[in-house]
C-alpha positions as CSV (number, residue, x, y, z in Angstrom):
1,X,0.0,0.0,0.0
2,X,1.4,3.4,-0.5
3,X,2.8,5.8,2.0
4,X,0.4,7.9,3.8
5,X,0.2,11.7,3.1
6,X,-0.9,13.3,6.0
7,X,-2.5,16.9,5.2
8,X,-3.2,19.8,7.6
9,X,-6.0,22.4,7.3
10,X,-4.5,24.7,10.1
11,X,-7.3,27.5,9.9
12,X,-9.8,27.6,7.3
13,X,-12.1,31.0,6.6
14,X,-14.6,29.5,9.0
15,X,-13.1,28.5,13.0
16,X,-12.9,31.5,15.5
17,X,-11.1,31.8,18.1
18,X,-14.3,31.9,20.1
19,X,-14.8,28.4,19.2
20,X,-11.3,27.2,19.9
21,X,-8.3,30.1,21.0
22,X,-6.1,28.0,19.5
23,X,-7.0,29.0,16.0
24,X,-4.0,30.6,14.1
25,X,-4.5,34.3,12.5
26,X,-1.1,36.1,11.5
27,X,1.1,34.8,8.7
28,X,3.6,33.8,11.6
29,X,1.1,31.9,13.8
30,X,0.1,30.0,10.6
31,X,3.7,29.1,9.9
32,X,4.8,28.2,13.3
33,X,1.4,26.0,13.1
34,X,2.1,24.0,10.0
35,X,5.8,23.8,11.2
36,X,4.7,21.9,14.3
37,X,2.4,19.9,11.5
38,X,5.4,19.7,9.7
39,X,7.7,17.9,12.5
40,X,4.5,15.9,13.8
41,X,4.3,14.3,10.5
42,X,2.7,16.3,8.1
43,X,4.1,16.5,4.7
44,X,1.3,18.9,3.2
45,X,-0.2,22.1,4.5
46,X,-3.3,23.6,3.3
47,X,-2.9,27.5,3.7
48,X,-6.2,30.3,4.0
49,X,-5.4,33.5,5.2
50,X,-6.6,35.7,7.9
51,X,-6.3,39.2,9.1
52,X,-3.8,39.3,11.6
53,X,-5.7,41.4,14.1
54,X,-9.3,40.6,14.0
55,X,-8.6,37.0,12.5
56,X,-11.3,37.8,9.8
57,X,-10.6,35.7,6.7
58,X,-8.9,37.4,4.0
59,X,-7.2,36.8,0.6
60,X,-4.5,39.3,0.2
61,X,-1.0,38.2,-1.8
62,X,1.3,39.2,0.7
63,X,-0.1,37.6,3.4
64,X,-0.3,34.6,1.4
65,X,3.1,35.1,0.5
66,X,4.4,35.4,4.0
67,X,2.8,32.2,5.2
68,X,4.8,30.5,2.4
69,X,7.9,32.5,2.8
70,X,8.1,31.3,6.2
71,X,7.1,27.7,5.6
72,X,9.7,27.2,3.0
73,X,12.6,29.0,4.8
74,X,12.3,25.8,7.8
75,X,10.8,23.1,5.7
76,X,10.5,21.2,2.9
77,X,6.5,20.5,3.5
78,X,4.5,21.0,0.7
79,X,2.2,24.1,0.6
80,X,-1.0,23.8,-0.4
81,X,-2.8,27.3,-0.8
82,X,-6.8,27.9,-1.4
83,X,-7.8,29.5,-4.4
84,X,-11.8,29.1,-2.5
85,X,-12.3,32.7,-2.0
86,X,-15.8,32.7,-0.4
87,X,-15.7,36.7,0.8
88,X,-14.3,38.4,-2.0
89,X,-15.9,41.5,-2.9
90,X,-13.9,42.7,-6.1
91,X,-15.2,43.2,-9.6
92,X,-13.6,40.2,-10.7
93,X,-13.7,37.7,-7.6
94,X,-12.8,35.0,-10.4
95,X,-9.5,36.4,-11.4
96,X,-8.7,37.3,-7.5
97,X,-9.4,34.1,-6.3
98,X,-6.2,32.9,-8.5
99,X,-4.1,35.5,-6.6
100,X,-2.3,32.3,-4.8
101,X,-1.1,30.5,-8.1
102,X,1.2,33.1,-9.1
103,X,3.0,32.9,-6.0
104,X,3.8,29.1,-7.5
105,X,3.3,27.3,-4.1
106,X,2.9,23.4,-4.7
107,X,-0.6,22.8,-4.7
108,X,-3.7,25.8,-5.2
109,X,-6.9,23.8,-4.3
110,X,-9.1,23.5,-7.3
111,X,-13.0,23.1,-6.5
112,X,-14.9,21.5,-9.6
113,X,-18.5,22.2,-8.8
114,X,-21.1,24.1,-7.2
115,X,-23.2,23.4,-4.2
116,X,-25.5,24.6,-1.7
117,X,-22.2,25.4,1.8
118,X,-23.0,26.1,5.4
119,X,-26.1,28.2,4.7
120,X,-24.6,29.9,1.3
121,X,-23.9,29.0,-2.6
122,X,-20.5,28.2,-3.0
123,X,-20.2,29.1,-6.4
124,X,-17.8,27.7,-9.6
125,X,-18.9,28.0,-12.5
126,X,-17.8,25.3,-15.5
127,X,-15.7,28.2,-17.3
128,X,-13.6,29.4,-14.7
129,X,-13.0,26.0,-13.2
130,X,-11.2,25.4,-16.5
131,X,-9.7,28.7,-16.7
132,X,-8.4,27.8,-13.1
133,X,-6.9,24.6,-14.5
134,X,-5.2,25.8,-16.7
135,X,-3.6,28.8,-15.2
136,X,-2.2,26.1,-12.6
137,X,-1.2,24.0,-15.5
138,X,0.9,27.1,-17.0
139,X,2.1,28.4,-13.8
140,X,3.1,24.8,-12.6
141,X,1.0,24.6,-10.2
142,X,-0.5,21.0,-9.1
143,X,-4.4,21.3,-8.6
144,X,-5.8,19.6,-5.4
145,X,-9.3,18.7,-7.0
146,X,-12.3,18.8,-4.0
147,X,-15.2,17.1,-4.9
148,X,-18.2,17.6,-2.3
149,X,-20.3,15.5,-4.7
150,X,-19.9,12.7,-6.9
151,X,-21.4,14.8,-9.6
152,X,-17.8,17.0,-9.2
153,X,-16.0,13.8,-10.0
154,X,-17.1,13.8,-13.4
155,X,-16.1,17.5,-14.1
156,X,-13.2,16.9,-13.2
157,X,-12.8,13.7,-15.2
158,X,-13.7,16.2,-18.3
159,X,-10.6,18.3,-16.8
160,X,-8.2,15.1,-17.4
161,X,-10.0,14.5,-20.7
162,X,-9.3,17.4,-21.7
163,X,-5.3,17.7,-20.8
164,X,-5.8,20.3,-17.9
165,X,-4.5,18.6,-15.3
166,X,-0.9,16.8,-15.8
167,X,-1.2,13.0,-14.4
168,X,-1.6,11.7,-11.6
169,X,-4.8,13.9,-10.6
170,X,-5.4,14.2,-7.3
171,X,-8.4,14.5,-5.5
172,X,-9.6,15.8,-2.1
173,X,-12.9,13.9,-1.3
174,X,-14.8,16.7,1.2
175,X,-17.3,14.4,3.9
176,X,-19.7,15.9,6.0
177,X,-19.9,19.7,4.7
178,X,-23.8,20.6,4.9
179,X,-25.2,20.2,2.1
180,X,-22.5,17.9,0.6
181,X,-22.3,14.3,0.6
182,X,-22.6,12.7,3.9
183,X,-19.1,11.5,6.0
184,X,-20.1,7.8,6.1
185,X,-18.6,4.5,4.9
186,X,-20.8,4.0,2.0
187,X,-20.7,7.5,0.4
188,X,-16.8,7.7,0.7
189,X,-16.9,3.7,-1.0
190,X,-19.2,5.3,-4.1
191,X,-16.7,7.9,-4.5
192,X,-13.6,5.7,-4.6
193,X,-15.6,3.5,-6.8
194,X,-16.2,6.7,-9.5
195,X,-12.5,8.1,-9.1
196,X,-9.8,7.4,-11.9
197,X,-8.3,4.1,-11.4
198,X,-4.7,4.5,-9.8
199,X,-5.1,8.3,-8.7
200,X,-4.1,9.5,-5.6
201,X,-6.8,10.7,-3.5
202,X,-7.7,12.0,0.3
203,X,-10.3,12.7,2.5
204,X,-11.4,14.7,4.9
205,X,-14.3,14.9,7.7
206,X,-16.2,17.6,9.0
207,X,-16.4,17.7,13.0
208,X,-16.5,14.4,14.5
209,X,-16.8,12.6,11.4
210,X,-13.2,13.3,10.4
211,X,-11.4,10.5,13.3
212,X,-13.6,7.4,11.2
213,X,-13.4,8.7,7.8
214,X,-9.8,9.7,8.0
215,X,-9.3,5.6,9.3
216,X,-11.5,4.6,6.7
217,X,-9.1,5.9,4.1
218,X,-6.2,4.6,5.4
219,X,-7.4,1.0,5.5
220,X,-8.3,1.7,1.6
221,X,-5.3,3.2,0.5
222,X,-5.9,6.9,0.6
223,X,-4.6,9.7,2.1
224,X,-5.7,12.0,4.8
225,X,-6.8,15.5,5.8
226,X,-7.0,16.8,9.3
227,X,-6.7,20.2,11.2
228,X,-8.6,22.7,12.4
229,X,-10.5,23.7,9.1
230,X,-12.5,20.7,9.5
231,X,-12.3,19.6,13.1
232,X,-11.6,21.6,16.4
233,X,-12.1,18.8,18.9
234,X,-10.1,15.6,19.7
235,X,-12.9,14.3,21.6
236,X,-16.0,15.0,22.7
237,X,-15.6,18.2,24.4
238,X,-12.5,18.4,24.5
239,X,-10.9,21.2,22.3
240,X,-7.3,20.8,20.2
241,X,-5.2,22.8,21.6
242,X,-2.6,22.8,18.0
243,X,-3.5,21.0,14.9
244,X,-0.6,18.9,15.4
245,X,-2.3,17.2,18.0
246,X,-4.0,15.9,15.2
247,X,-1.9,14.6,13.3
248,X,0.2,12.9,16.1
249,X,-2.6,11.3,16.3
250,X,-2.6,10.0,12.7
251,X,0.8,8.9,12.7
252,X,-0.2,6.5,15.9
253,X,-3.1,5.2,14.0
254,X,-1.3,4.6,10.8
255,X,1.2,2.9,12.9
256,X,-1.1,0.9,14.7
257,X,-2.6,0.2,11.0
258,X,0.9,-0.6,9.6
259,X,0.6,1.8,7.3
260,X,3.8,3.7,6.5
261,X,3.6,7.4,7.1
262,X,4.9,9.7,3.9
263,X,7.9,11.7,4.0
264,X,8.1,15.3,2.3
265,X,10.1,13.7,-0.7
266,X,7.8,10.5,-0.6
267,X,4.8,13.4,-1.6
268,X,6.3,14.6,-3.9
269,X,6.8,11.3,-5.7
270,X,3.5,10.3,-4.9
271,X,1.7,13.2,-6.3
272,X,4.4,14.0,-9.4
273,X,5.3,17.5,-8.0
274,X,9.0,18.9,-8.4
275,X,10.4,20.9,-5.9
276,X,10.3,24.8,-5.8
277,X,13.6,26.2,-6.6
């Protein structure tokens, strides 16, 4: 079975510090937060942005390019920034939205398809998901496809079809978002069933569904996303106090599972992404 790639969601747009003070808000806090990912056992780190005094989320370049500044100057992790810009009040949100690629971090995420998200529209349109592709394609940038339904999948089939995505695709299976598709065994088994054969793919688990999706990936051969984006609990009532409590808690699992946790370099193999020079 391949080597497990342990990803981190360290804020999100969503988590406040009312829910959890641990969340991270200033470039540096979101650094120093992936680092401690990083030497937990992280070999990806999925990057949104905040403003560093009232932790509001925001999508400015050089914050952006501060996080990765800082990630890159003590690590070889993988960065993974969000190109899901759900507050954006520009006259072209499309075009701001791939702000992040031309920083050329390893990985923008690349959401295929629209759905109904936490009481809003989450909205991406057919024309700029290609235009998205391919800017990442040009800029050499590798897309982290998230599917919240298995209708998504079959975009971003159309993507690979089409030559804008360079193989292996990967994809980000995203459980337990209201209204997307549920964080239980059967759904995330439908899903692997409609994926391309041999791609790598992760998953990750909204709340307390993201401990037994998470395992349920592992024991299939994916990979796995955890942090505070998704999750802020490491039991029932009792709050995370760093995202790297999360994935210490991975590693033990995967070791438990015999499942041999991914270095930075085994990433990069796995997923066909050269390193930043």
């Amino acid at each position: 079975m391949e080597k497990l790639i342990i990803n981190v969601a360290v804020c999100g747009s969503a988590p406040t510090r009312q829910q959890n003070p641990a969340i991270p808000h200033s470039p540096q806090e979101i650094a120093q937060e992936a680092l401690r990912c990083w030497r937990a056992g992280a070999s990806v780190v999925h990057v949104h942005v905040r403003d560093p005094q009232t932790g509001a989320p925001d999508f400015k370049r050089e914050l952006f390019a501060e996080v990765l500044e800082r990630i890159r100057a003590e690590s070889d992790m993988l960065v993974n920034l969000t190109t899901s810009g759900f507050n954006l009040q520009s006259d072209d949100p499309g075009e701001e939205r791939l702000i992040p690629v031309a920083l050329k971090p390893d990985l923008c995420s690349l959401d295929v398809g629209s759905l109904n998200f936490r009481g809003r529209v989450f909205i991406n349109p057919a024309d700029w998901v290609e235009k998205a592709a391919g800017r990442m394609q040009e800029t050499g940038v590798k897309p982290e496809i998230e599917a919240f339904e298995l209708g998504h999948l079959r975009q971003a089939k159309d993507l690979v079809e089409k030559g804008l995505v360079d193989p292996p695709p990967y994809f980000q299976l995203c459980l337990g978002v209201p209204w997307g598709a549920p964080a239980d065994l059967p759904t995330l088994m439908a899903f692997r069933q409609h994926l391309i054969p041999g791609c790598p793919w992760s998953v990750l688990g909204v709340g307390p569904h993201q401990l037994p999706i998470t395992t349920h990936a592992m024991l299939l051969g994916g990979h796995v996303r955890v942090g505070f984006e998704d999750n802020l609990y490491m039991s029932r009532g009792v709050l995370a106090d760093s995202n790297a409590r999360f994935v210490e808690r991975t590693v033990e699992l995967a070791r438990i599972l015999q499942r041999e946790v991914a270095t930075c370099d085994d990433a990069r193999r796995i997923l066909n992404i050269k390193p930043k020079v």
